[in-house]
Phi, psi and omega in degrees: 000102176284101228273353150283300183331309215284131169263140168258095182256013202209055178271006173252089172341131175333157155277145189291158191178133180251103207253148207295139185314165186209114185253007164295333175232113188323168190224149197258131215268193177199138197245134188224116157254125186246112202241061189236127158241152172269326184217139170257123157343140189285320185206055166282125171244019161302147163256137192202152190204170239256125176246176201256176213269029180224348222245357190278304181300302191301335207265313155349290167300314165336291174324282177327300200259004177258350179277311198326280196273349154299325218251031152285331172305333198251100195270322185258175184303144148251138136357288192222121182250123193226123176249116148256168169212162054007183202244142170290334200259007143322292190302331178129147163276007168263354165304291191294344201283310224280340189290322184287322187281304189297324188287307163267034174238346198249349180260182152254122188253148181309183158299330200194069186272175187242122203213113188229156202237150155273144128167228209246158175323301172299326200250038165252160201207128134344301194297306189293335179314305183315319195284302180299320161326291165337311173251048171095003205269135198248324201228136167246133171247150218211117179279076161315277157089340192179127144291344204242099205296323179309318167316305185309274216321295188306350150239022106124023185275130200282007197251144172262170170273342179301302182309325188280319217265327157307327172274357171291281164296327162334288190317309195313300194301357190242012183047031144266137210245014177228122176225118154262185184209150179231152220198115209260117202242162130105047192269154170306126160079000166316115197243143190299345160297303191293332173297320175269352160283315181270349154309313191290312205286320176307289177337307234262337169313327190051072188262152167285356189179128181248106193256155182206132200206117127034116164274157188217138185294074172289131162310166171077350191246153155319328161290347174263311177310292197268022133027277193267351186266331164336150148257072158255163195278164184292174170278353151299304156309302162321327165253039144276322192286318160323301179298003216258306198285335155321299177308287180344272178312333170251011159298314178258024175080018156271152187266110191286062194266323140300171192292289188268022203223101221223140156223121165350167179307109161084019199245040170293125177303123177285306146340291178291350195290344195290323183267001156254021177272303159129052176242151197309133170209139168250129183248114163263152187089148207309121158081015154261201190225133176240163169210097210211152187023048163091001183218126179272156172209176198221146158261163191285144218247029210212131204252334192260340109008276178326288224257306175281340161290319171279356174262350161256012182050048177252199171273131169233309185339089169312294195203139207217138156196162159273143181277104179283146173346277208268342151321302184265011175286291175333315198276327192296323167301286208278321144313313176271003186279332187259011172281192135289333220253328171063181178245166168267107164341293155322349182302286174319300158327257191330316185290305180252353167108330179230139167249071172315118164302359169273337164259352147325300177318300193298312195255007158264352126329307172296337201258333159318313166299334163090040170256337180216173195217149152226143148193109192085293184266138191273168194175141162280152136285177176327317180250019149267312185317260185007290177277342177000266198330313155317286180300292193297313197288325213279006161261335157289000162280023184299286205258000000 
């Protein structure tokens, strides 16, 4: 949606209304970044800033009249509603009360969506907890990253672990019964003891869903200037700690359904499944991505960009492009690869038309190797999960 193109021919917004799910067509989630910290993280490469004391508000309104006129477009229910960051809770909680309300009064939202809010420890409140309850938000995702507060300090994070298990219970006491938690491997001077203590301290939190990931060295971050001066573990130790977290977690009864992502029995994040499912989703605010009516597009990575563009009816579209057949024949693999669930050949077939026998061939090699599996559907295993990256190119050299 090309914001020259776009009219505001439509400024009294839907009435809110919720409708019965429609499973003919995948449904489409909404990404809302709010790119706003008090401090950025040694190796956070998001883009996010620090703001200044007028700029909450404004970018609300941004937010607001940029949902406005996206939503004559979106014909079918959404699903899924997802406020990232940066920290969300940055904006103010009358901002998010008001975003959260505005987003279901202007879409058609399912029966039983899944609206999930992020956030970090230091910036939880009861009162805001309450709050969000209140205006629809059914799920929290809560940036632990470490039990071991020398660890936090060493990614530069403002939470004690006293501080995550306290906003933990918080939720609970605000009556949310769906939490994930995220959760971190491979931190400067991090040992295998200490990971399983805070695996164990995480378990012991009892979240309905657990993402647990790799830290990885972006250029452009503080943690990349000291680099070579780091204790960070090898990539032999990152897969121990993977494995270490494999084991845990599904001991204590999460479902090991993404490379990175384990949850307990139905409490798979819905919002994200959409993007390695390949199914539609729209991202408002600065540097964020849609994939929506057969065309990916980027907003510009810039908040005063943004914020002057939608107050001027100018350009925020970065980069537009169409998905082509065999692009997306590639993404479907190499997305689904990252499931547990893996894909149906047939699947494929009917969707692209085409079924190279070379990547039969490729992945009945992995499954000799014990990196992939079939029964019906092709999949990794655990220890493909290990090699992806490895695995998925050398089968998209394929397509």
């Amino acid at each position: 949606m090309n914001r020259r193109d776009r009219k505001r021919i439509n400024k009294e917004p839907r009435a809110k209304r919720r409708v019965t799910d429609d499973r003919l067509e995948p449904l489409p989630g909404i990404y809302i970044h709010i790119p706003f910290c008090r401090k950025k993280c040694d190796y956070c490469d998001f883009y996010s800033v620090i703001p200044a004391s007028d700029l909450q508000q404004r970018y609300t309104e941004a937010l607001l009249t940029h949902l406005r006129e996206t939503s004559q477009f979106v014909h079918s229910p959404v699903e899924t509603v997802y406020i990232g960051g940066g920290t969300p809770a940055m904006l103010g909680e009358k901002n998010l009360v008001t975003l959260l309300k505005e987003v279901q009064r202007l879409y058609a939202i399912t029966s039983s969506p899944e609206i999930t809010v992020e956030l970090n420890p230091e910036s939880t409140s009861f009162k805001l907890l309450s709050s969000l309850k209140k205006a629809g938000c059914t799920r929290l995702s809560i940036g632990v990253q470490s039990a071991v507060d020398d660890e936090l300090k060493k990614l530069g994070r403002l939470h004690t672990f006293d501080e995550a298990k306290s906003a933990v219970e918080l939720c609970r006491k605000a009556g949310f019964d769906n939490i994930s938690v995220d959760l971190m491997y491979g931190i400067e001077g991090q040992t295998p003891e200490s990971f399983r203590y805070s695996l164990q301290e995480v378990i012991n939190l009892d979240p309905e869903h657990v993402s647990c990931y790799g830290l990885k060295v972006e250029q452009g971050t503080p943690l990349w200037d000291r680099r070579e001066t780091a204790d960070l573990p090898d990539d032999d130790a990152q897969a121990d700690f993977y494995e270490t977290a494999c084991t845990m977690l599904r001991q204590a009864g999460y479902q090991h359904y993404e490379i990175s992502n384990f949850a307990k029995p139905g409490y798979a994040s819905q919002h994200n499944l959409k993007y390695w499912r390949l199914e539609p989703y729209l991202g408002f605010g600065p540097g964020a991505h849609s994939d929506f009516a057969g065309r990916r597009y980027s907003i510009v990575s810039s908040l005063d960009a943004y914020i002057e563009g939608i107050e001027n009816d100018g350009e925020v579209i970065e980069e537009m492009e169409e998905i082509l057949p065999q692009q997306r024949a590639a993404e479907y693999v190499m997305l689904r690869l990252r499931l547990a669930e893996g894909f149906d050949p047939s699947e494929f077939l009917r969707q692209f038309m085409i079924w190279p026998d070379s990547i039969e061939d490729k992945l009945r090699e992995y499954e000799k190797s014990g990196h992939a599996k079939v029964d019906g559907r092709w999949s990794l295993t655990e220890k493909g999960f290990l090699i992806s990256n490895t695995i998925i190119s050398s089968l998209l050299e394929y397509i």
